[in-house]
C-alpha positions as CSV (number, residue, x, y, z in Angstrom):
1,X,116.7,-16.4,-149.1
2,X,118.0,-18.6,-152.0
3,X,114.0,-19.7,-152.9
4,X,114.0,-20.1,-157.3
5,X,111.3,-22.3,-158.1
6,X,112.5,-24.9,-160.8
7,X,112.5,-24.5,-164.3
8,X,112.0,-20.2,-164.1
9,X,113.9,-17.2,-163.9
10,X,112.0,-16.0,-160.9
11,X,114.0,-16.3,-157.5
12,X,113.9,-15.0,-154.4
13,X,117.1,-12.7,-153.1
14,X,118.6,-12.0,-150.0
15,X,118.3,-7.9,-149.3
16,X,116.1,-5.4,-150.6
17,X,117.6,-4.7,-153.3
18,X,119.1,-8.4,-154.0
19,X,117.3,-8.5,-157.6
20,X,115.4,-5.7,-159.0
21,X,114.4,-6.7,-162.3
22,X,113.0,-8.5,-164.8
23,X,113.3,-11.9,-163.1
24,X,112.3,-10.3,-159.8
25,X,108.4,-9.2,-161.5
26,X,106.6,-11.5,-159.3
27,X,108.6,-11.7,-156.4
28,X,108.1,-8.3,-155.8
29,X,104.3,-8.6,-156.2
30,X,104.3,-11.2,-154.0
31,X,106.5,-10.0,-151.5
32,X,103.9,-6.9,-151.3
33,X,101.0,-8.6,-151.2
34,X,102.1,-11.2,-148.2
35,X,103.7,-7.6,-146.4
36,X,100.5,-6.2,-146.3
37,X,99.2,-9.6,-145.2
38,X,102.1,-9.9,-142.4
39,X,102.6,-13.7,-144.1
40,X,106.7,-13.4,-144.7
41,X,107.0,-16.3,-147.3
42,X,105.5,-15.8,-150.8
43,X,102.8,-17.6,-152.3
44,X,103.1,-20.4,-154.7
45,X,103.3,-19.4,-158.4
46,X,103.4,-21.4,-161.4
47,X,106.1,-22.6,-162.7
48,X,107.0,-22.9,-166.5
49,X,108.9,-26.7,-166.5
50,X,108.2,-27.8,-170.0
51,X,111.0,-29.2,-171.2
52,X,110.5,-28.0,-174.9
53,X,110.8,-24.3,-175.6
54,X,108.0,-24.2,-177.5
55,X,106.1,-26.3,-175.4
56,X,106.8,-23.3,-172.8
57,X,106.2,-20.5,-175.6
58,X,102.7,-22.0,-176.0
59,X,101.7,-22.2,-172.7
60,X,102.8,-18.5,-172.1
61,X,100.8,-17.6,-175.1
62,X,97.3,-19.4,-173.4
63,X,97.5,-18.2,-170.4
64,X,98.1,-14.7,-171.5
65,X,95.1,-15.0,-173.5
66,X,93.0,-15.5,-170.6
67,X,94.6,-13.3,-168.5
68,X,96.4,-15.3,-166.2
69,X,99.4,-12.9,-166.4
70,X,100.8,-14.0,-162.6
71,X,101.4,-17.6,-163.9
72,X,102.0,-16.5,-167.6
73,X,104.9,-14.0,-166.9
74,X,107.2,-16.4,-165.7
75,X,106.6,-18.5,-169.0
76,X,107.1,-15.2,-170.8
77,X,110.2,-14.6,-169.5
78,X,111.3,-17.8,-170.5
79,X,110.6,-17.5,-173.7
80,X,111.9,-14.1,-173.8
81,X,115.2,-15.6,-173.9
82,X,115.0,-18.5,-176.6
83,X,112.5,-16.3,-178.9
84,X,113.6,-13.0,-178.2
85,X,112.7,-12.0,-182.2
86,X,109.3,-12.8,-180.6
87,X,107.6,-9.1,-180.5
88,X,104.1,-10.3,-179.1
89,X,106.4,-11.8,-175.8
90,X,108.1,-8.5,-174.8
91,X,104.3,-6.8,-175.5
92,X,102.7,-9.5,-173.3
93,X,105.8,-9.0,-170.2
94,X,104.9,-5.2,-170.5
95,X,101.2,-5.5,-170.0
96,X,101.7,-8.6,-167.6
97,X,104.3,-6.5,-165.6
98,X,101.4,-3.4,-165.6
99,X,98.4,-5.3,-164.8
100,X,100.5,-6.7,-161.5
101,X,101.7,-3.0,-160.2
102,X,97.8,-2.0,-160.9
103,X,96.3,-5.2,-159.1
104,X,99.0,-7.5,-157.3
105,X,100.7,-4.3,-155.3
106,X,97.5,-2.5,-154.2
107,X,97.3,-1.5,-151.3
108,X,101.0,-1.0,-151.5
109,X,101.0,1.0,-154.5
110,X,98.7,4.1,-154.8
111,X,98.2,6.6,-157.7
112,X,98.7,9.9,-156.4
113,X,98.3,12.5,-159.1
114,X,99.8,10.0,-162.0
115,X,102.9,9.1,-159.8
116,X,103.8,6.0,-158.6
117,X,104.1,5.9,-154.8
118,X,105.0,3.3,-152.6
119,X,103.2,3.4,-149.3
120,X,104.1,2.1,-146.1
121,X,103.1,-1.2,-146.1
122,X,106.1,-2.3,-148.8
123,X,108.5,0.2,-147.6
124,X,111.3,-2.1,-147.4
125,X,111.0,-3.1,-151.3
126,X,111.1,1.4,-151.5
127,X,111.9,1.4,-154.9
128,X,110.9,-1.9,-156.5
129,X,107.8,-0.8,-158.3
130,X,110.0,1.8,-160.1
131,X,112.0,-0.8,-161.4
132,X,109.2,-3.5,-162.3
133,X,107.8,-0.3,-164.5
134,X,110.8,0.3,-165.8
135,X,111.5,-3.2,-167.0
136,X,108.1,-3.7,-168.4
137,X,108.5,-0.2,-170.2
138,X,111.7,-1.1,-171.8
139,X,109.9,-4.5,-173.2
140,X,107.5,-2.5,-174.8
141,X,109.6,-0.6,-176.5
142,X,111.2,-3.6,-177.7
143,X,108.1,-5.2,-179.0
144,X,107.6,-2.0,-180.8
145,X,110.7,-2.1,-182.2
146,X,110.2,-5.6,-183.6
147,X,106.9,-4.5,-185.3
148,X,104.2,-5.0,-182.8
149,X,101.8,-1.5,-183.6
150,X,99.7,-3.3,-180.8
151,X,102.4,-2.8,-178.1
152,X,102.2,1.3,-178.9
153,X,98.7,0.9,-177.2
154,X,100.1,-0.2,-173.9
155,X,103.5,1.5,-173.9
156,X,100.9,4.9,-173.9
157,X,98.9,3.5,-170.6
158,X,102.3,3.6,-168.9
159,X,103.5,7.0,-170.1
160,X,100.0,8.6,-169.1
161,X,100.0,6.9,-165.9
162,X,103.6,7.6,-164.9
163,X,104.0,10.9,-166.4
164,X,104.7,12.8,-163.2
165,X,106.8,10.2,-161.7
166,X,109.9,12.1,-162.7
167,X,111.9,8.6,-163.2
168,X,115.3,9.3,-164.7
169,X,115.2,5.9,-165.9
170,X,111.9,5.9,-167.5
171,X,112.7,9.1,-169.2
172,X,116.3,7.4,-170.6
173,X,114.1,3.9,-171.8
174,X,111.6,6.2,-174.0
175,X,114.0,8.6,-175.3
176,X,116.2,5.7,-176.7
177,X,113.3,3.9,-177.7
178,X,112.5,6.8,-179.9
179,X,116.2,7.1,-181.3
180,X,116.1,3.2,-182.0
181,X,112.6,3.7,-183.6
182,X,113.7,6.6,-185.9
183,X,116.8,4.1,-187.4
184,X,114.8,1.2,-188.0
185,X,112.7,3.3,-190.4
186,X,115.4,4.3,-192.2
187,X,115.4,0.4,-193.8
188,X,111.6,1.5,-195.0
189,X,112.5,5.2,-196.1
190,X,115.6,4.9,-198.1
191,X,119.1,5.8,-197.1
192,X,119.6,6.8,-193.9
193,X,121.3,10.5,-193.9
194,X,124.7,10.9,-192.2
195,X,124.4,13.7,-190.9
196,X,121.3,12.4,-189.0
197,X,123.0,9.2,-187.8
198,X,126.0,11.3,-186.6
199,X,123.9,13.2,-184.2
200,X,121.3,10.2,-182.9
201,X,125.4,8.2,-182.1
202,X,127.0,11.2,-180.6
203,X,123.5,11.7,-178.3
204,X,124.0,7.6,-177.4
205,X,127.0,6.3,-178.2
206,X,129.8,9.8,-177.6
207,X,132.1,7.7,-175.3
208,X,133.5,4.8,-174.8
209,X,131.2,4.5,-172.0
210,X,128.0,5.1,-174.1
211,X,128.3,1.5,-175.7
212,X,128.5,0.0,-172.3
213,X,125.7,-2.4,-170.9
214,X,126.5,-3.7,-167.6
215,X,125.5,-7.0,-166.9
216,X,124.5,-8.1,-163.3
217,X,125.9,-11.3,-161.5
218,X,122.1,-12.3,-161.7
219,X,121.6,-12.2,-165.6
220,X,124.8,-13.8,-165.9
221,X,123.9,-16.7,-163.4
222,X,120.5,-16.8,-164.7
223,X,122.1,-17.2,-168.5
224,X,119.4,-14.0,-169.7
225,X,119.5,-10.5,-170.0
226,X,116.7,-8.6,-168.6
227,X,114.0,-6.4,-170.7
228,X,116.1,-3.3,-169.6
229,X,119.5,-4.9,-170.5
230,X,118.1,-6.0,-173.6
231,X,116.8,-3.3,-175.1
232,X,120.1,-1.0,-174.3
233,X,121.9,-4.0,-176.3
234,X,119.6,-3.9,-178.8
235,X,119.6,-0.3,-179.1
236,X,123.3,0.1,-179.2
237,X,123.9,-2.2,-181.6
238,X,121.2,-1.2,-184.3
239,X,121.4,2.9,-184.1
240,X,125.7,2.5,-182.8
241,X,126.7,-0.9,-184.2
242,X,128.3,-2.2,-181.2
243,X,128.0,-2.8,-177.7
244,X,130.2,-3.8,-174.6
245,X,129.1,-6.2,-172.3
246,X,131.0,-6.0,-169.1
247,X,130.0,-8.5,-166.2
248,X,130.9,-12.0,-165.5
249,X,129.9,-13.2,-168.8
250,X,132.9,-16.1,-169.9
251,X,134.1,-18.6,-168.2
252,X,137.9,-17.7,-166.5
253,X,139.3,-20.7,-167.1
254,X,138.1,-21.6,-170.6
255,X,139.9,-18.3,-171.4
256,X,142.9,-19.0,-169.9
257,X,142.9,-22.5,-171.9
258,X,142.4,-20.8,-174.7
259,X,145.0,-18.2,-174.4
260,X,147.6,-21.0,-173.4
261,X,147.0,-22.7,-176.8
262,X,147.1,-19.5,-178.5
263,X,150.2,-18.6,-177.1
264,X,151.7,-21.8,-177.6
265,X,150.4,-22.5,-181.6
266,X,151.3,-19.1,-182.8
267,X,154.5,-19.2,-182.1
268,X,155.0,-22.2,-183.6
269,X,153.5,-21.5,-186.5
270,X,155.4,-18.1,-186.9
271,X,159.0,-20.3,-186.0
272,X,157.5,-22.8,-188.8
273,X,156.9,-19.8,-191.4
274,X,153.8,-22.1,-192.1
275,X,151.4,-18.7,-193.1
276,X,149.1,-20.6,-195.8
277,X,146.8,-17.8,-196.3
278,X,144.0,-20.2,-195.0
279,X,144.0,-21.2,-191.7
280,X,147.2,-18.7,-190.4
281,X,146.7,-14.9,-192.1
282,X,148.8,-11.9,-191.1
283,X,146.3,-9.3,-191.4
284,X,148.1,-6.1,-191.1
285,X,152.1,-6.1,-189.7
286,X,152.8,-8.4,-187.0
287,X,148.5,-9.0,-186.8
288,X,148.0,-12.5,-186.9
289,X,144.7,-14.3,-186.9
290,X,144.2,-17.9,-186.6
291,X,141.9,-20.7,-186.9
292,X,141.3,-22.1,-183.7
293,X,140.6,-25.9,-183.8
294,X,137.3,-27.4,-182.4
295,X,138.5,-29.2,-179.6
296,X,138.5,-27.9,-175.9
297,X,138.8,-25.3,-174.6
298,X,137.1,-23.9,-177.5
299,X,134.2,-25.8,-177.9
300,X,133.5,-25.1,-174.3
301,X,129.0,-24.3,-174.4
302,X,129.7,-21.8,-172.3
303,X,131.8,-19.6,-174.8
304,X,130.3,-20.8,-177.9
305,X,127.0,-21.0,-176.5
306,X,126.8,-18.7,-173.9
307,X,122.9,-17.8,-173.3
308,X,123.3,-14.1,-172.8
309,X,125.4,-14.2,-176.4
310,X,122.5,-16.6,-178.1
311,X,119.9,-14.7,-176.6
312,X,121.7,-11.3,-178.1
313,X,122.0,-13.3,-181.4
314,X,118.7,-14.6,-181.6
315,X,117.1,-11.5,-181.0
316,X,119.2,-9.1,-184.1
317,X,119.7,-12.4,-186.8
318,X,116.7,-14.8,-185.9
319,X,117.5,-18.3,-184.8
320,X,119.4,-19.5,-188.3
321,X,122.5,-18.3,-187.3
322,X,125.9,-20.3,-187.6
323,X,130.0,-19.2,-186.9
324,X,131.2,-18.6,-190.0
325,X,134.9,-17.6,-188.5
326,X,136.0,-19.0,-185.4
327,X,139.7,-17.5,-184.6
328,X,142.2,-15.8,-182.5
329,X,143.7,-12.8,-183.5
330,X,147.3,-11.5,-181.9
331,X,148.3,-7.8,-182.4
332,X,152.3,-7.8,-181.1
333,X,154.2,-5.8,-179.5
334,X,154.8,-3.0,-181.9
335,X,152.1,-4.0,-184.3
336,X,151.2,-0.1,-185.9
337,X,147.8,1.1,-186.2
338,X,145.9,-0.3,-189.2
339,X,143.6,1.5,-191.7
340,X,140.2,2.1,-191.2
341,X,138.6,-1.4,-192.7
342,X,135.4,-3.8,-192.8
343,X,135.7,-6.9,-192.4
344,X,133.2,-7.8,-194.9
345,X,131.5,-6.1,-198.1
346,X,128.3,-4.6,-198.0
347,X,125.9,-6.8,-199.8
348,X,124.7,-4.9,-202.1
349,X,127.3,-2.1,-203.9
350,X,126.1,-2.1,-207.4
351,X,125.0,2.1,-208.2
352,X,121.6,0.8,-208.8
353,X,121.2,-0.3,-205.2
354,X,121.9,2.4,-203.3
355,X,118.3,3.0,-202.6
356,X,117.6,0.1,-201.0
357,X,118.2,1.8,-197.6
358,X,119.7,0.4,-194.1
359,X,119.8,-3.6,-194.4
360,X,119.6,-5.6,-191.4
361,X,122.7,-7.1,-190.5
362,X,124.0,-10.2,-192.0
363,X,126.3,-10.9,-189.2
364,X,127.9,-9.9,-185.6
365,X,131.1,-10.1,-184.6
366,X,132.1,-11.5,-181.0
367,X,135.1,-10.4,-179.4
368,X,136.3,-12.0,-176.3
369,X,139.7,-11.0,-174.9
370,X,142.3,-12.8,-173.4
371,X,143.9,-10.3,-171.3
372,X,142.6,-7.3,-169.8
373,X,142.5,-4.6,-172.9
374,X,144.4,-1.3,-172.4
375,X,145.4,1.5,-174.3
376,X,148.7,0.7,-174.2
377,X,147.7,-2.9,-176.1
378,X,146.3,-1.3,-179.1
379,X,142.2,-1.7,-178.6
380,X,140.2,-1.7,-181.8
381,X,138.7,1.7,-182.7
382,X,135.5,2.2,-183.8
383,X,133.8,4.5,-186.2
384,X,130.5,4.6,-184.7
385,X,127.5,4.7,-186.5
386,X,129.2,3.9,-189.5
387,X,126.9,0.1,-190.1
388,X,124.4,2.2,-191.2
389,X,124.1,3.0,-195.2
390,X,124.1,6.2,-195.7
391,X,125.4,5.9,-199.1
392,X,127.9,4.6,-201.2
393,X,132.0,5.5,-199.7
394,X,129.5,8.4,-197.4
395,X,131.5,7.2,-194.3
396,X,135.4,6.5,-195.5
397,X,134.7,10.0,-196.5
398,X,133.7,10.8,-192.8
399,X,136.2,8.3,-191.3
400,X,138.6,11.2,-191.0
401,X,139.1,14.4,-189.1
402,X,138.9,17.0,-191.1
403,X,136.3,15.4,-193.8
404,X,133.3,16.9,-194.7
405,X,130.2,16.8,-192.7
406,X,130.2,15.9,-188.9
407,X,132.7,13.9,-187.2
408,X,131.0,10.6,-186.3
409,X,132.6,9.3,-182.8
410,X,135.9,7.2,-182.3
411,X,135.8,4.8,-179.6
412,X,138.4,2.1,-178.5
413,X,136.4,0.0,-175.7
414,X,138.6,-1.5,-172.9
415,X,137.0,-4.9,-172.1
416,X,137.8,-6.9,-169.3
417,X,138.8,-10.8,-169.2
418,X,135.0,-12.1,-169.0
419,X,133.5,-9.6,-171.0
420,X,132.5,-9.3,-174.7
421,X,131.8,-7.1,-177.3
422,X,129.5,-7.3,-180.1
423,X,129.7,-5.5,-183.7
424,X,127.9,-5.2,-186.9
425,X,129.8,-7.0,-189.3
426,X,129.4,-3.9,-191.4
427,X,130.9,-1.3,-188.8
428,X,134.3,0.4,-189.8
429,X,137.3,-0.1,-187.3
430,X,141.0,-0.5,-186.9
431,X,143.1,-1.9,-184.4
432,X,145.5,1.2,-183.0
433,X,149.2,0.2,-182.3
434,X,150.3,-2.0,-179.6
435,X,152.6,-0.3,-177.4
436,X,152.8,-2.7,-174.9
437,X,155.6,-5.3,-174.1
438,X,153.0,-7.9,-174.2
439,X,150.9,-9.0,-177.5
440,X,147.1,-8.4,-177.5
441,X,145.0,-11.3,-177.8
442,X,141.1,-11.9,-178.4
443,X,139.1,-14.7,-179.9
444,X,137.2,-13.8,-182.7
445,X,133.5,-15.6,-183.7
446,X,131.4,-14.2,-186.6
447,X,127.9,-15.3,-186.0
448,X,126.3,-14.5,-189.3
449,X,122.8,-16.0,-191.1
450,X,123.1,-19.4,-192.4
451,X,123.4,-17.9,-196.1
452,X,125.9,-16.0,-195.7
453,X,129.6,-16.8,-196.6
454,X,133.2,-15.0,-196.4
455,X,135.1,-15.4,-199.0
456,X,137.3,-12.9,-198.7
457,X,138.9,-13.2,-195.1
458,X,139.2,-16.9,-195.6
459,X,139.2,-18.5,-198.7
460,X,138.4,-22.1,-199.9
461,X,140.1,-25.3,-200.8
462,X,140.5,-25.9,-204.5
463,X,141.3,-28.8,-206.6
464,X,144.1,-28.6,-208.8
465,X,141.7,-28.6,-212.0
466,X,141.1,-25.2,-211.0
467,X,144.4,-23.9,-212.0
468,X,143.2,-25.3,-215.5
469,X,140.5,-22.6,-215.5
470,X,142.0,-19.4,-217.3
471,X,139.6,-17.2,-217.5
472,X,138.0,-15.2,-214.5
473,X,134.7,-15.4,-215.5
474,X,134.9,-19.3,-215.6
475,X,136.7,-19.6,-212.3
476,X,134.1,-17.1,-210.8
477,X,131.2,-19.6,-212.0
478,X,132.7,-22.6,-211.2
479,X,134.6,-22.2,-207.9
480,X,131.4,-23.6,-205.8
481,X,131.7,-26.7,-208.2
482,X,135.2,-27.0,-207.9
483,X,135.3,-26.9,-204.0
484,X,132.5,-29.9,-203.9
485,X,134.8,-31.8,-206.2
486,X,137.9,-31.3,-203.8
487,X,136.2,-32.7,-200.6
488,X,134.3,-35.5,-202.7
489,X,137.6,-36.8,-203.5
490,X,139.3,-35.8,-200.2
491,X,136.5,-38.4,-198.9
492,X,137.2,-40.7,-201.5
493,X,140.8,-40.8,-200.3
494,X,140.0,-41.1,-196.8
495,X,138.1,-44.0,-197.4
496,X,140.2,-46.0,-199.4
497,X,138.0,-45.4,-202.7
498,X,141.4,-43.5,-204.4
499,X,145.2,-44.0,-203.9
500,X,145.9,-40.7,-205.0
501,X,145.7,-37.7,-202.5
502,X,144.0,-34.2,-204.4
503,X,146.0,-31.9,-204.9
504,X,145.3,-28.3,-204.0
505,X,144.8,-25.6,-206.4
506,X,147.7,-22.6,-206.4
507,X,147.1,-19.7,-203.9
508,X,145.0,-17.0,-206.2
509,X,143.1,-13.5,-205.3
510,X,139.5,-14.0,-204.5
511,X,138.8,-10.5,-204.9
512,X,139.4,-10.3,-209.0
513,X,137.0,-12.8,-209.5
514,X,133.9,-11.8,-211.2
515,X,131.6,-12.7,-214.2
């Protein structure tokens, strides 16, 4: 009990069932083969220490290639979490993870008529092996969701070997495998069809439970999701655009921080009447959002940074990512329900586009509460499903009861203080009215790819020569310029270069603007 060899998400729990996952792969195998030995410590394995991530990604690469998966599936592992966009690293955990129940657990694991059986010698681990196959099932769905046609291949040795083991949760891996492999062929094919994305979400994502993954006080310890929590997150959020993560995710008391200074700066700013339209919006009635300044608590690592939300970025945007909004947002007591919104643009919405099928996101929203959320608070709804183009205005046509078509699902998550969700920028919600005697508070972060921009939540600082610019085409073209020119002699202020502050441009509508 309490053995983690440095440098590894491999350790050693106390209990049977202490941890029955991804990072427990060679634990288990070990723990089998020194049972049927009667030696009760495991055997030494390797460790991955290299202190540069790609250092480690190399090394797991290597000894993968020569077979070596005992030492290379810790180094996989690793890896799995800083290059989860990786697909050859979730292939090479799935065949690592079936070469070890076909070699490393014999005698303790027979085939009996394709099943897998545990026999007596490892009868206190009873269940392990089903759940080392199930993990290294769901990462070969995942490479094959990323693109690896080589993974295929291996994902069929375990569904003609296990076939008859009558695993609920093997079944459940490959049939969401399957819905998350029909959606990502919709950005090859075209449009997706509505009425075909309404049924795949209802079948996943029906309830508010659907969008649930539940995160273990191991992965959140360890700082990584495991292949099975992984793909159900990534599932979720491509085919449903959204998913709850409810564990022990967030720090307490960086929260609390963080909803002391909320508490405390909005209700200043609201006694000040100091809305600029910049840093202090009011969204709908009496929604307020707020830029939150980057100081502690909010540059806390562990909320900006957490590794289960990087490794969740990493894996849908790549590793260019940046916050491009970084705020709290207060519903009050009373605040109504809003209309159905995004909170950006699709990308492309000229006519001639509309063939260009289901994008990849851009961005992902992170919401992380500040209070317990409950109906009574006003939780955002959702309009599942609705991320995925379908068409031109297809889903505020669906958005209704009553519309045409099928009724995609409405779902209004209730997150707990430590948990998160994550959206698709693109995914159609409202916040529902607060009916509460308390306001509703969450900090908002919009991790988006490094070339993207909002422009319409938040807009920009202008000089004062921009009022100069009548016509909207001009002031379209040369906003960019203008912008560069403000904070050039901002700096030239703040230096002592000028004796005259800039002055700001007048407060105009970002949305007219066009060439």
């Amino acid at each position: 009990s309490g053995w983690r060899p440095h440098g590894m998400v491999v350790q050693w729990g106390s209990g049977t069932g202490a941890a029955l996952k991804c990072s427990f792969f060679l634990v288990v195998a070990r723990v089998c083969e020194s049972s049927a030995s009667g030696d009760n410590e495991p055997s030494p394995i390797h460790v991955c220490n290299a202190s540069d991530e790609h250092e480690n990604l190399r090394q797991a690469y290597a000894l993968a290639k020569h077979r070596q998966f005992d030492k290379a599936l810790p180094c996989l592992l690793r890896a799995a979490s800083h290059f989860p966009y990786i697909a050859k690293i979730h292939t090479d955990i799935g065949r690592a993870t079936l070469r070890l129940v076909r070699r490393k657990l014999k005698p303790a694991v027979e085939q009996t008529e394709g099943a897998c059986e545990i026999a007596s010698s490892c009868d206190r681990l009873a269940n392990a092996g089903g759940e080392i196959l199930q993990q290294g099932y769901a990462a070969l769905w995942l490479a094959t969701s990323l693109g690896d046609n080589g993974a295929q291949k291996h994902r069929q040795k375990y569904e003609q070997a296990y076939a008859n083991s009558n695993d609920p949760a093997l079944t459940r891996i490959s049939a969401e495998g399957r819905m998350l492999k029909h959606i990502l062929e919709e950005r090859v094919c075209g449009k997706a069809n509505a009425t075909g994305v309404v049924r795949s979400v209802i079948e996943l994502c029906k309830n508010r439970d659907g969008a649930v993954v539940n995160v273990s006080a191991e992965e959140a310890q360890q700082g990584q999701l495991s292949s099975k929590s992984l793909l159900a997150a990534y599932t979720r959020l491509q085919l449903c655009g959204i998913v709850e993560l409810d564990g022990p995710i967030l720090p307490l008391d960086t929260l609390a921080a963080a909803s002391t200074w909320q508490s405390t700066m909005l209700e200043r700013t609201l006694n000040a009447g100091s809305l600029d339209g910049t840093t202090v919006v009011e969204r709908w009635q009496h929604r307020f959002e707020q830029q939150v300044p980057l100081t502690e608590p909010f540059t806390d690592p562990r909320l900006v940074t957490n590794p289960l939300l990087l490794q969740l970025m990493r894996l849908m945007l790549g590793p260019r990512v940046e916050i491009d909004t970084f705020s709290h947002v207060t519903a009050l007591t009373g605040a109504p329900v809003q209309p159905w919104h995004t909170d950006v643009d699709l990308l492309f919405k000229d006519p001639d586009t509309a063939d260009l099928g289901h994008l990849p996101p851009a961005g992902l929203v992170a919401v992380m509460p500040l209070i317990n959320i409950t109906d009574e608070l006003g939780p955002t709804e959702f309009l599942v499903g609705s991320h995925v183009f379908a068409g031109h205005d297809v889903w505020e046509a669906l958005q209704d009861p009553g519309g045409p078509g099928p009724e995609p699902p409405r779902i209004r998550p209730l997150p707990n203080l430590g948990s998160m969700l994550l959206f698709d920028l693109r995914l159609r919600h409202r916040g529902t009215a607060n009916r509460a005697e308390t306001p509703r508070s969450i900090l908002y972060l919009s991790y988006v790819k490094d070339w993207f921009l909002d422009r319409l939540n938040f807009r920009g600082h202008q000089s004062s020569a921009f009022d100069s610019l009548r016509e909207a085409p001009l002031r379209k073209l040369l906003r960019r310029v203008d912008a560069r020119m403000y904070v050039d002699q901002l700096e030239a202020y703040a230096a002592g270069r000028s004796t005259k502050a800039p002055e700001r441009a007048r407060a105009f509508n970002e949305a007219v603007l066009s060439i």
